[in-house]
C-alpha positions in Angstrom: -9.0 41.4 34.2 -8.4 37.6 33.1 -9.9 36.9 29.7 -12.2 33.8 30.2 -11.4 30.1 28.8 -13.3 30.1 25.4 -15.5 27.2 25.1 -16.7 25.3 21.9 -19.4 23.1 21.4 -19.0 21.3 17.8 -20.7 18.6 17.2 -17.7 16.5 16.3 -14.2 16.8 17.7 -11.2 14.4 16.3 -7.9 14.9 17.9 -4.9 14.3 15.7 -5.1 15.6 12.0 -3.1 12.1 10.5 -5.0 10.2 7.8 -7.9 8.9 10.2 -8.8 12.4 11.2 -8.2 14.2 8.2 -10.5 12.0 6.6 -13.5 12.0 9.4 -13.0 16.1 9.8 -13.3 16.6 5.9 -16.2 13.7 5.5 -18.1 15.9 8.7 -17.3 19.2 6.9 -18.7 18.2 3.8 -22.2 17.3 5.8 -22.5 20.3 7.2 -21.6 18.8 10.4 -20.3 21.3 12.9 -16.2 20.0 13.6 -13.5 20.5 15.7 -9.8 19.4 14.4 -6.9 19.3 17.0 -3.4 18.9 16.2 -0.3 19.6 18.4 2.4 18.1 15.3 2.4 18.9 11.6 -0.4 18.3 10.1 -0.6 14.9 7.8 1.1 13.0 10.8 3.6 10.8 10.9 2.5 9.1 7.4 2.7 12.2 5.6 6.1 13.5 7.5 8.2 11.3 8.1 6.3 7.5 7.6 4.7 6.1 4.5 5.2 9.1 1.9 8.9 9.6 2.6 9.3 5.8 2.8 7.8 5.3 -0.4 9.4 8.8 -2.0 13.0 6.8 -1.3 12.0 3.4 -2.1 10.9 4.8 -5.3 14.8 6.3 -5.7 16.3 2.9 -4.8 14.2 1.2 -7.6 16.0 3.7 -10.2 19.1 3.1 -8.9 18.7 -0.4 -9.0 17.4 -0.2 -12.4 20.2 1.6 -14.0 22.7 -0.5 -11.9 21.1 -3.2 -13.6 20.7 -2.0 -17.0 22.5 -4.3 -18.9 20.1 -7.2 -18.9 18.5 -5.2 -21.4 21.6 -3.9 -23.5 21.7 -0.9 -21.8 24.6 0.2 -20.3 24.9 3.7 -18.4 28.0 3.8 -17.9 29.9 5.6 -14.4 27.0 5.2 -12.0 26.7 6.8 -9.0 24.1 8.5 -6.4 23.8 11.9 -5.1 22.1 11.4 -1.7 21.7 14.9 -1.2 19.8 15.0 -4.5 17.3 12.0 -3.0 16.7 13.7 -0.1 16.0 16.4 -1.9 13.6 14.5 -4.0 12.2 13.1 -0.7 11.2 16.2 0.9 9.6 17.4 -2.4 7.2 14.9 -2.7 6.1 15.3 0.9 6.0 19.3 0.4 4.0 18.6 -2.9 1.5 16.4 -0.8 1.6 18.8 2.5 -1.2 21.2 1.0 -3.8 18.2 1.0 -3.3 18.1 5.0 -3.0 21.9 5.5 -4.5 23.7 8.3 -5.8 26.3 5.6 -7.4 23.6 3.5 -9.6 22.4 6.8 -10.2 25.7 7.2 -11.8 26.3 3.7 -13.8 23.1 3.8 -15.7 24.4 7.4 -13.0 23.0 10.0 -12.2 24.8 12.8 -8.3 23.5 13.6 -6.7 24.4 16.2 -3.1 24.1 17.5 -2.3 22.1 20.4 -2.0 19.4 22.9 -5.7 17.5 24.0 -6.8 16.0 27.5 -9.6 15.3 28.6 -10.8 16.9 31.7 -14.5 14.9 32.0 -16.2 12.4 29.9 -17.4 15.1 27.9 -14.7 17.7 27.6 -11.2 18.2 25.9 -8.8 21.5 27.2 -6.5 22.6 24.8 -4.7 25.5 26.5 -7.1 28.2 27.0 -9.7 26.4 25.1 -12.5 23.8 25.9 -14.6 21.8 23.9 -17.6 20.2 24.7 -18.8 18.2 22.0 -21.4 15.4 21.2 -18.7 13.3 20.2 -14.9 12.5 19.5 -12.9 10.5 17.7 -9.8 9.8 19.0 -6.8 9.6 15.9 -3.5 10.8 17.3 -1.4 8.0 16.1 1.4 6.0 17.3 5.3 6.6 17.5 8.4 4.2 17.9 8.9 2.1 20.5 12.7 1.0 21.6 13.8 -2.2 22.6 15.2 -2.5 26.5 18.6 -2.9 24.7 21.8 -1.8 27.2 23.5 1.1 25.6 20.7 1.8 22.8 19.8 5.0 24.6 23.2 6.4 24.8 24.2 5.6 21.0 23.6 7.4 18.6 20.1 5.3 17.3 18.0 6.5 13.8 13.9 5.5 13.7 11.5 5.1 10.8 10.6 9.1 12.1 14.0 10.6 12.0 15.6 8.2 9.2 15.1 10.9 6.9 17.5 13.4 8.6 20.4 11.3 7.3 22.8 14.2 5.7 25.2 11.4 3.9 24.3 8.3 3.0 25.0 5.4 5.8 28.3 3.7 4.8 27.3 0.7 7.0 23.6 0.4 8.1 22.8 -2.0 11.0 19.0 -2.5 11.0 17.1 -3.9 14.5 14.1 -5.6 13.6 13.1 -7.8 10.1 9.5 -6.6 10.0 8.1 -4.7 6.5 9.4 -1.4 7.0 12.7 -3.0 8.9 13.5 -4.8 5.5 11.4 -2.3 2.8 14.5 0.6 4.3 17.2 -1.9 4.1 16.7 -2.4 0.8 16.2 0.6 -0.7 20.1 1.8 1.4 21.6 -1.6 0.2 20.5 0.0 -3.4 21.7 3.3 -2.7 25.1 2.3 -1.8 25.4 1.6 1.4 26.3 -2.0 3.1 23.4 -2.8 5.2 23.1 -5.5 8.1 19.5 -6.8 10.0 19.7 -8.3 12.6 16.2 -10.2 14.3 15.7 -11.9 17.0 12.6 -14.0 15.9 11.2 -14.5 12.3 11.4 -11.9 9.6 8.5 -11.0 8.0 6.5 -13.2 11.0 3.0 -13.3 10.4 3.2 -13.2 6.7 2.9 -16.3 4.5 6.4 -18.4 5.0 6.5 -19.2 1.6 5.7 -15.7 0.6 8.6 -14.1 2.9 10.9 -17.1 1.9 10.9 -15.4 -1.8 11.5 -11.8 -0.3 14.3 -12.8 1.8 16.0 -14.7 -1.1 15.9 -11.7 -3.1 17.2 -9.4 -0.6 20.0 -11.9 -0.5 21.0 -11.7 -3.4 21.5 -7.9 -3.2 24.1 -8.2 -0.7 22.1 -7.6 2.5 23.4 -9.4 6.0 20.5 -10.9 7.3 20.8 -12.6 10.7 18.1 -14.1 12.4 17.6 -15.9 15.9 20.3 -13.2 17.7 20.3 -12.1 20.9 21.6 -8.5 21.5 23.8 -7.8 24.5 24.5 -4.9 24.3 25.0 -1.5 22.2 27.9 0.6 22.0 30.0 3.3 20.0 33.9 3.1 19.3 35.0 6.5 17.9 32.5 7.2 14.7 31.5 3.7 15.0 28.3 2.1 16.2 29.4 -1.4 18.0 26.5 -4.0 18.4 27.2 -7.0 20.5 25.4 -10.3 19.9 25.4 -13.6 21.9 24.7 -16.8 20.3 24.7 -19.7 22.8 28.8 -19.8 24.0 30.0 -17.1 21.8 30.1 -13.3 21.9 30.5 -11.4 18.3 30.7 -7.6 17.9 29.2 -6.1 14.7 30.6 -2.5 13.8 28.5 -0.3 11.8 28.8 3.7 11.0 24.8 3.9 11.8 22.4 2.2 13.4 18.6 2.1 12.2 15.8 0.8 14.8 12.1 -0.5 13.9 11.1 -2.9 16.3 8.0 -1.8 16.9 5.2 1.4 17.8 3.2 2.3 20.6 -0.1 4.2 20.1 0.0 7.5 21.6 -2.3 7.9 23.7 -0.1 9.2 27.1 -0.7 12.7 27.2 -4.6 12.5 26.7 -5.6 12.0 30.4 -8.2 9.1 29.5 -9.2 8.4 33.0 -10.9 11.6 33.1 -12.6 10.4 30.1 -13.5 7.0 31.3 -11.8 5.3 28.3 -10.1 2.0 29.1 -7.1 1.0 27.4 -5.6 -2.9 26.0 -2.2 -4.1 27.6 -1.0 -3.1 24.3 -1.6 0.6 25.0 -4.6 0.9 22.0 -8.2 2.0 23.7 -10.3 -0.9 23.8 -13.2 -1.0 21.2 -16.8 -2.3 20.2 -17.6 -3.0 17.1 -18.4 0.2 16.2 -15.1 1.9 16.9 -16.3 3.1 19.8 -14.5 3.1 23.3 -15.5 2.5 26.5 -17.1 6.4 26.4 -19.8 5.6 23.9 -19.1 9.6 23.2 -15.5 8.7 21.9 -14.7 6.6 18.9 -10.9 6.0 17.7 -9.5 5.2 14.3 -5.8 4.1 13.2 -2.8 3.1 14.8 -4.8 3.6 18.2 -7.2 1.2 17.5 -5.0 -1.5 17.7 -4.8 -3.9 14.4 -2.7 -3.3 11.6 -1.0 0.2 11.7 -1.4 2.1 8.2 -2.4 4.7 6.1 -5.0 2.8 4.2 -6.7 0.9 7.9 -7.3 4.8 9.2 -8.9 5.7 5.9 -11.2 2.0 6.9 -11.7 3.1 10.4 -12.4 6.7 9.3 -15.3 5.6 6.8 -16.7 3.0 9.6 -17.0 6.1 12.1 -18.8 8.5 9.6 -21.1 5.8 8.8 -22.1 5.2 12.4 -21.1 8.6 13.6 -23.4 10.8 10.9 -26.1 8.5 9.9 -26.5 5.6 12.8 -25.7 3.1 10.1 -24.8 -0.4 11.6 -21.3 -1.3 10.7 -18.3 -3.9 11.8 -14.8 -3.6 11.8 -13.9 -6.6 9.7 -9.7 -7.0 9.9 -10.2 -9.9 7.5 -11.0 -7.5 4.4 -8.4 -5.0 5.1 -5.0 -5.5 2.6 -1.5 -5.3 3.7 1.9 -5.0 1.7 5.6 -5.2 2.4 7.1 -2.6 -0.4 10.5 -4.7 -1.1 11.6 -6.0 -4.5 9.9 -8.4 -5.2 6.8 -6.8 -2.9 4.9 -9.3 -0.6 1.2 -9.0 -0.4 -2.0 -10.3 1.4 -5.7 -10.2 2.1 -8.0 -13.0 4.1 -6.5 -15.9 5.6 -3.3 -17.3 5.3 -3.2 -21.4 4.6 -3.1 -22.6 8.0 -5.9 -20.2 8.9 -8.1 -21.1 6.3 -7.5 -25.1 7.2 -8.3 -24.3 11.0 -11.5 -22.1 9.4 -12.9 -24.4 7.0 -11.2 -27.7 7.3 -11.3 -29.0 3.7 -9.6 -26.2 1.8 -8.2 -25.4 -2.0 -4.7 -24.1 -2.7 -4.5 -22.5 -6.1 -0.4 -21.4 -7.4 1.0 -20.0 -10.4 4.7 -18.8 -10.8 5.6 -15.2 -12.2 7.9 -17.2 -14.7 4.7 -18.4 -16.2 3.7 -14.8 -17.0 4.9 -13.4 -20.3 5.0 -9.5 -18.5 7.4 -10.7 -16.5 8.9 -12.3 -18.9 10.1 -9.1 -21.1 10.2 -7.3 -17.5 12.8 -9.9 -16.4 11.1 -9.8 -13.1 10.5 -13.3 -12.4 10.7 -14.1 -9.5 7.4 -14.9 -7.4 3.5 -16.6 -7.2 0.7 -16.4 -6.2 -1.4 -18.1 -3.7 -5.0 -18.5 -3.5 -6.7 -20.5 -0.8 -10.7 -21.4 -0.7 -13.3 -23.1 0.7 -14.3 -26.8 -0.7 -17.0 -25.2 -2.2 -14.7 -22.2 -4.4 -15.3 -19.1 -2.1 -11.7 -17.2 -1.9 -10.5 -17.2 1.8 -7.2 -15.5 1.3 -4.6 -14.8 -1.1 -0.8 -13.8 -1.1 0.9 -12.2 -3.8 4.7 -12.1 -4.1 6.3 -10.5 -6.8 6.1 -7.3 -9.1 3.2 -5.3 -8.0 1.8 -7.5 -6.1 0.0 -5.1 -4.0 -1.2 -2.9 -6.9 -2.7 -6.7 -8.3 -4.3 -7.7 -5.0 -6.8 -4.9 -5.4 -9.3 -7.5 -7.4 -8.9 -10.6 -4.9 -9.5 -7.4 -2.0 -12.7 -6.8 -4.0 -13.3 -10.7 -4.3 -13.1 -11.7 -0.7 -14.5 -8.4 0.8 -17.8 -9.6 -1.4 -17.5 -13.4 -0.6 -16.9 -14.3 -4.5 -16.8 -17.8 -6.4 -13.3 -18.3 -7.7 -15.1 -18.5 -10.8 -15.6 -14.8 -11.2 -11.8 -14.6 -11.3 -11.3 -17.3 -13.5 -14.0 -15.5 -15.8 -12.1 -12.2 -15.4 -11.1 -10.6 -18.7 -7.7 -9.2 -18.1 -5.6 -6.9 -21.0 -2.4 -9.0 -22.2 0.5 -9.0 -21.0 -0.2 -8.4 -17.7 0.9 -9.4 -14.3 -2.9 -9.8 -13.9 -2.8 -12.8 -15.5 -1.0 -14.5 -13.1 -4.5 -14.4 -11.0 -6.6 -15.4 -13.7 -4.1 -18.2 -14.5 -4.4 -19.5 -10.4 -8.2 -19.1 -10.6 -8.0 -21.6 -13.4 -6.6 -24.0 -12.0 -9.2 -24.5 -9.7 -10.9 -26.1 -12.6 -8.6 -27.8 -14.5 -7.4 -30.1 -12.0 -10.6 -32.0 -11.7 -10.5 -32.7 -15.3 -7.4 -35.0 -15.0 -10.0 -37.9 -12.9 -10.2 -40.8 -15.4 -14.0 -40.2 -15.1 -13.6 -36.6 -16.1 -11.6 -37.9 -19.2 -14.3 -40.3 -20.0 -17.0 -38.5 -20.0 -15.4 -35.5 -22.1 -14.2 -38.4 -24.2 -18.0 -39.8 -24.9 -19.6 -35.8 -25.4 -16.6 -35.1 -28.2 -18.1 -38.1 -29.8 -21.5 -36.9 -29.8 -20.8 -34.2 -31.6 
């Protein structure tokens, strides 16, 4: 006799077990609140696997390299120098395996999860089948990610082609790395191969870094530059193909054809959010021309019994805007509290050297917002940390209001994103530049570079004559 479907009725179900639904599983867990995990990949997702963690775990290698390459700016010299790729992948993978247990399927299990194995659809509004199993629950949040899109390039798909996914399979390091796309993690892997050895060429067919602040990316791409790294921008690829071991790109520039040979050929143009195998017809979820599912403001899709966090969402695809989403759902999701997905709050960061960071409103943003606006600068050679760190290169940026409300800010330079976290803070709490210019901050730090730009705000209204005067006629008084 046929064993009957089993059937589950949880009061929360989140498909995919990345950082969005590893964080709304454990959050529901930890409320008591009845929950349902599917995954069909390794649990983590791709930011754990094989995105952000691994990309960081090599960028941090690069910087050591770079560092002892570079030694003898501060009397050190190492001597023969070389780098032992196996020995980076090795650290690589250990770094993810050290994380892995956070995003286990036995650690969801301890905290109340039920997780189970497999690939979701929807069969109703209502209902999810995974093999043999259905669950009906009061609600689900949709958090399965996104993956790498390819460009409609002739010949890509019959070359041999590395992703930001399977990057990390690389046995040898690349002698010649040809990069497709300038974007952050386009240029954040170019750099840390151009500092691992290996000659490295990006090619883009529109802006690098577009979006970001111009003067911001003008610094980064300086710097890469100088490192040795082909940039070319503007291209148009014909075509893709392979001459014996080699990779063979093809670009066309008005009347003239030039072939670029490479040994391997890194593509990161772009993701899609993955949303194909979830049959969201049946669930009567609409999606954006973009492939997200289309959202209120409370994260909710057109099912008001499905919500969707991360990549899927559409915005800004990373670790940190899941964890947002995630904590935006529970809110709504476990205690009906009213809340608004707010993209102006939310930080990004390009990890290059020097890194390239920003939160609010870039300049011409800020003019279209507000009309009158502040622009408030100070240089990383102005900085005495950087100074004795010989990292000098960079600013910051602060924009605000007429009135001193921060707007947006972009940091370029070292650590930019770990010193964004305060002007985050600021602007998600509509602050007075003068809480920043009042900021206590230890010495020497790269802190100060804020505090410095904060000040300025000030000090430039006391170079009016009228200023002076009256300045003039109180030291008097005294």
């Amino acid at each position: 006799m046929a064993q009957e479907n089993k059937e589950l009725r949880p009061d929360i179900c989140v498909i995919g077990a990345g950082p969005g639904g590893l964080s709304v599983a454990a959050a529901a867990a930890a409320f008591d609140v009845n929950a349902v995990l599917i995954e069909k990949g390794r649990m983590g997702g791709e930011s754990l696997n094989r995105g952000s963690v691994p990309v960081q775990a090599l960028i941090a290698a690069a910087e050591r390299a770079n560092a002892a390459r570079t030694g003898t700016r501060f009397g050190i010299k190492t001597g023969r120098f070389s780098v032992d790729f196996a020995a980076v992948n090795a650290h690589v993978r250990d770094v993810v395996g050290t994380l892995a247990p956070n995003a286990a399927r036995e650690r969801l299990a301890g905290l109340g999860v039920h997780v189970i194995a497999g690939q979701a659809c929807f069969t109703d509004p209502r209902t999810v089948a995974v093999g043999d199993v259905t669950i009906r629950a009061r609600r689900f949040v949709i958090a399965t990610g996104s993956s790498s899109v390819m460009p409609a390039i002739p010949g890509l798909l019959g070359a041999p082609y590395l992703t930001d996914e399977t990057v990390f399979d690389l046995a040898e390091i690349p002698r010649h790395l040809i990069v497709i796309g300038a974007g952050p993690v386009g240029l954040e892997l170019a750099q840390a191969f151009r500092r691992l050895g290996s000659e490295v060429t990006v090619l883009e067919a529109a802006t690098p870094l577009a979006g970001a602040d111009p003067e911001g990316a003008a610094v980064v791409l300086d710097a890469l530059d100088r490192e040795g790294i082909k940039l070319r921008t503007g291209v148009e690829i014909a075509k893709i193909g392979r001459a014996l071991s080699r990779i063979q790109v093809v670009l066309t520039a008005q009347d003239s054809v030039e072939t670029i040979e490479g040994s391997h050929l890194l593509v990161t143009t772009g993701r899609r959010p993955n949303v194909e195998d979830l049959n969201l017809d049946a669930a009567r979820i609409r999606t954006s021309p973009q492939g997200g599912v289309i959202l209120d403001k409370y994260l909710r899709t057109t099912n008001r019994r499905v919500y969707a966090v991360g990549d899927v969402a559409g915005g800004p695809n990373a670790t940190h805007v899941a964890h947002y989403h995630a904590g935006l759902v529970i809110r709504h999701l476990l205690f009906g509290a009213p809340v608004k997905m707010d993209h102006e709050i939310i930080p990004w960061a390009t990890f290059t050297d020097p890194q390239l960071a920003h939160v609010g409103l870039l300049e011409d943003e800020a003019r279209a917002h507000s009309g009158v606006i502040r622009v408030l600068r100070w240089p990383y050679r102005e900085n005495d940390r950087a100074q004795v760190e010989r990292a000098t290169d960079g600013h910051i940026k602060v924009v605000t209001d007429r009135t001193g409300e921060i707007l947006g800010v972009t940091i370029v330079g070292p650590r930019a994103a770990e010193s964004l976290t305060a002007w985050t803070l600021a602007i998600s709490q509509k602050l007075n530049i003068r809480a920043l210019a009042g900021l206590v901050v230890p010495y020497p730090t790269y802190a100060e570079v804020g505090k410095r730009a904060a000040i300025t705000y000030f000090t430039q209204g006391l170079t009016t004559p009228r200023t002076r005067h009256i300045m003039g006629w109180l030291r008097r008084l005294r």
